[in-house]
C-alpha positions as CSV (number, residue, x, y, z in Angstrom):
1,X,50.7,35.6,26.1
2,X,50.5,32.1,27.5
3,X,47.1,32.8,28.9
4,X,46.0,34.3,25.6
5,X,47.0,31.0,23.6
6,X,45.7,28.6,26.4
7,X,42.2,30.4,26.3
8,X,42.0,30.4,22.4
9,X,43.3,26.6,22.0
10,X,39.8,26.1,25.0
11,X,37.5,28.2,22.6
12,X,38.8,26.1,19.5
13,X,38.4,22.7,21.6
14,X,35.2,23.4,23.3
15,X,33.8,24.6,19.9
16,X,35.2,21.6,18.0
17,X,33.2,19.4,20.3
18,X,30.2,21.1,20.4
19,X,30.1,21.3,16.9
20,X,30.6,17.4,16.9
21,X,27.4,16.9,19.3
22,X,26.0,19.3,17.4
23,X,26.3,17.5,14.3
24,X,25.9,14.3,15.4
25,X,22.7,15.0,17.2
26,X,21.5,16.4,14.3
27,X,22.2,13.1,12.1
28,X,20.3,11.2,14.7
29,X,17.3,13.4,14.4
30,X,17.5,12.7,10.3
31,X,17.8,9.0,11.2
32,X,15.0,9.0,13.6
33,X,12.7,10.9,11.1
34,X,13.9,8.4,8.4
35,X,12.8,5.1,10.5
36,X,9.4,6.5,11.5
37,X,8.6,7.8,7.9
38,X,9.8,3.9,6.9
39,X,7.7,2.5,10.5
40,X,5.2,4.2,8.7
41,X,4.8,2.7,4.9
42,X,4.9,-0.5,6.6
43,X,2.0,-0.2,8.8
44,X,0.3,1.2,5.9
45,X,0.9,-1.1,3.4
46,X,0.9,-4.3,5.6
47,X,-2.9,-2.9,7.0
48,X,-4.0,-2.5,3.2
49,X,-2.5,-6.3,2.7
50,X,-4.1,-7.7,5.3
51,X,-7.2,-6.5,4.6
52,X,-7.0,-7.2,0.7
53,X,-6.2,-10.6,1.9
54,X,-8.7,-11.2,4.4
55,X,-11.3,-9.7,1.3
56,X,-10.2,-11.8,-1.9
57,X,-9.8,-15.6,0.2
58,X,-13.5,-15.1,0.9
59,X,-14.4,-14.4,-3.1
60,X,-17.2,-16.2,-4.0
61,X,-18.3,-17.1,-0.5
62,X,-21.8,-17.7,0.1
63,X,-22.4,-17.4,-3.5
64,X,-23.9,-18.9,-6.2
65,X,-24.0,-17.7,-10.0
66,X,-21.7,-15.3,-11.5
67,X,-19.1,-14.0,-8.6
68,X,-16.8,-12.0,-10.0
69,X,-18.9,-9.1,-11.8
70,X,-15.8,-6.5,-12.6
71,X,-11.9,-7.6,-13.3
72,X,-9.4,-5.0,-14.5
73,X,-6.1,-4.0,-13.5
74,X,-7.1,-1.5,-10.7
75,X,-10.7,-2.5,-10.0
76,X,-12.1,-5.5,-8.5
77,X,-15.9,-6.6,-8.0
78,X,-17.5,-9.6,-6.7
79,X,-19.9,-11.1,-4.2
80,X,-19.4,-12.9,-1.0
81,X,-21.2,-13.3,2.1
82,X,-18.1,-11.0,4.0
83,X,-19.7,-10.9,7.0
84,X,-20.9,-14.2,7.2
85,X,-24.1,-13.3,8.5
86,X,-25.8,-15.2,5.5
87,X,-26.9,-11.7,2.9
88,X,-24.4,-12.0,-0.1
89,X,-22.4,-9.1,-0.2
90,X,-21.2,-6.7,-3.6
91,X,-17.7,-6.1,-2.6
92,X,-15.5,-3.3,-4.9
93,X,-12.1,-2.6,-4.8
94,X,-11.0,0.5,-7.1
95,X,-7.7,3.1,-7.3
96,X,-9.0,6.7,-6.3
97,X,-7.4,9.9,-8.4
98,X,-3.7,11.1,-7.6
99,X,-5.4,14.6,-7.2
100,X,-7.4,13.4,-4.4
101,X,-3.8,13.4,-2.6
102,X,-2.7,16.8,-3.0
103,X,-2.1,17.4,0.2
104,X,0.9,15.2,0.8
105,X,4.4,15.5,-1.0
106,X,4.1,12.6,-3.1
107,X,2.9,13.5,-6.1
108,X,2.1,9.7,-7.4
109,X,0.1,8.5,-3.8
110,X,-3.7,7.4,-4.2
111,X,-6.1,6.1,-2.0
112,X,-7.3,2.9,-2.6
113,X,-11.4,2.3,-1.9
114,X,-13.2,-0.9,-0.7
115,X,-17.2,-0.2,-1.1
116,X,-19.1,-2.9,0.6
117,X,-22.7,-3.2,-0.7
118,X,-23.0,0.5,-0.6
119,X,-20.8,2.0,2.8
120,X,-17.5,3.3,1.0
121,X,-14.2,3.0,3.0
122,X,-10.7,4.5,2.5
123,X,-8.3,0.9,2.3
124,X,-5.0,2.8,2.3
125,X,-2.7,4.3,0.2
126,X,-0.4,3.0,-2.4
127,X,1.3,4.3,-5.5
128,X,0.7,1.0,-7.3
129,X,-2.2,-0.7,-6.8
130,X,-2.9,-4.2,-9.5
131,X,-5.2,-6.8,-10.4
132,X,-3.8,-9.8,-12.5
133,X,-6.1,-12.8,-13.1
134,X,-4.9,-16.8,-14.2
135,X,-7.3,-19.2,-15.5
136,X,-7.2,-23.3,-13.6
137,X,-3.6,-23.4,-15.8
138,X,-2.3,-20.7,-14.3
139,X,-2.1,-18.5,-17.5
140,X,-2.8,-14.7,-17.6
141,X,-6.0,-13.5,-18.7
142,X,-6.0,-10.7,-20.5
143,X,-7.8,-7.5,-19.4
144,X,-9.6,-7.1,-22.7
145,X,-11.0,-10.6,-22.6
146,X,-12.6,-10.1,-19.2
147,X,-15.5,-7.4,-20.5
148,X,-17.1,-11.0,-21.0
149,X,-19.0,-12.5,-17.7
150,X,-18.0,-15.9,-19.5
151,X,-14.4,-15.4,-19.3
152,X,-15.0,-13.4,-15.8
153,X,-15.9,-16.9,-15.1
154,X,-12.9,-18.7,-15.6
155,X,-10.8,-16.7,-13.2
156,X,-9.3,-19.5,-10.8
157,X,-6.5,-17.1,-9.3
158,X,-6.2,-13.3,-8.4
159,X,-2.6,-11.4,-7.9
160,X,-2.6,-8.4,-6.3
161,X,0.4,-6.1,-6.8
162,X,0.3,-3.1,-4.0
163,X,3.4,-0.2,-3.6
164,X,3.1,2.1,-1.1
165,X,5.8,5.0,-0.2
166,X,5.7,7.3,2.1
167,X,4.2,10.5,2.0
168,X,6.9,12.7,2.4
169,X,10.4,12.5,1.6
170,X,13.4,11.5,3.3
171,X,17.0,11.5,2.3
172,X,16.6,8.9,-0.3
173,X,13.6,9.5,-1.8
174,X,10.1,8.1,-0.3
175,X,10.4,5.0,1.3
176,X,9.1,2.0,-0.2
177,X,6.9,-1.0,0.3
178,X,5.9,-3.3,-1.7
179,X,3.5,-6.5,-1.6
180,X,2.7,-8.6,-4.1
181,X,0.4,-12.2,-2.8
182,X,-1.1,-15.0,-5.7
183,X,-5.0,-15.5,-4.0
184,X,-6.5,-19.1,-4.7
185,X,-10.0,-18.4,-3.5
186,X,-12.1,-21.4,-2.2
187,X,-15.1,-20.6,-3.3
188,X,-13.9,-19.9,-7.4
């Protein structure tokens, strides 16, 4: 009977601690997943930023005459000499449709396009993507007032709001990323 109880009090240990590597093994696999889903909106949003940053400095660049040709809250077009190779460039930034993301998990992701001249290019992804444009005081324009090239004119500083989340979900929703930078471009 001794044998009997030693050899069930093994079973219940052994089982107890495979259980518990079981478990914990299992957390650090969720944990894991969770840091490269998070590695991941970072990459993506801090690419789109660097390249949105890179873009709106260099407004007006090269340029003379009217520069900034379209400003709303989720499009942006002007001319620049981007490449600086001395041809002024028609540079477009605009938010794609949330269907064109169907296949991911997210159901509020978009891409977010950059058309140079005419070659179209995929900027990243974001599930808030805005324009906000400030006079030389540093006063909001509003978007209504901009169908005017006049008051296109008097746009001294772009912000540019971006969020980006992952494209799945992890345990706490989809992670998020979000970038917000106040452009003062030389040439405006």
């Amino acid at each position: 009977m001794d044998q009997l109880i030693t050899l069930l009090g093994t079973y219940f240990i052994g089982g107890y601690i495979t259980l518990t590597v079981l478990v914990m093994n299992f957390t650090m696999s969720s944990k894991i997943t969770e840091l490269v889903i998070d590695k991941f909106s970072q990459q993506s949003a801090l690419t789109t930023a660097q390249t949105l940053e890179f873009d709106l400095y260099k407004i007006g660049y090269g340029s003379t005459g009217d520069i900034i040709l379209v400003a709303d809250s989720t499009r942006l077009r002007f001319v620049s000499d981007i490449d600086n190779n001395g041809a002024v460039d028609t540079i477009f930034y605009y938010k794609g449709a949330v269907s064109e993301m169907s296949t991911t998990a997210n159901p509020h992701d978009f891409k977010i396009y950059r058309r140079i001249n005419t070659t179209t290019s995929i900027v990243g992804f974001a599930t808030d993507f805005t324009f906000t444009y400030l006079d030389e005081t540093t006063a909001t324009l509003n978007y209504g007032s901009l169908n005017s090239q006049a008051n296109r004119n008097n746009i001294r500083f772009v912000t540019v709001y971006l969020r980006t989340e992952s494209p799945d979900s992890v345990s706490f929703g989809y992670s998020p990323v979000e970038w917000r930078k106040q452009i003062l471009p030389k040439n405006l």
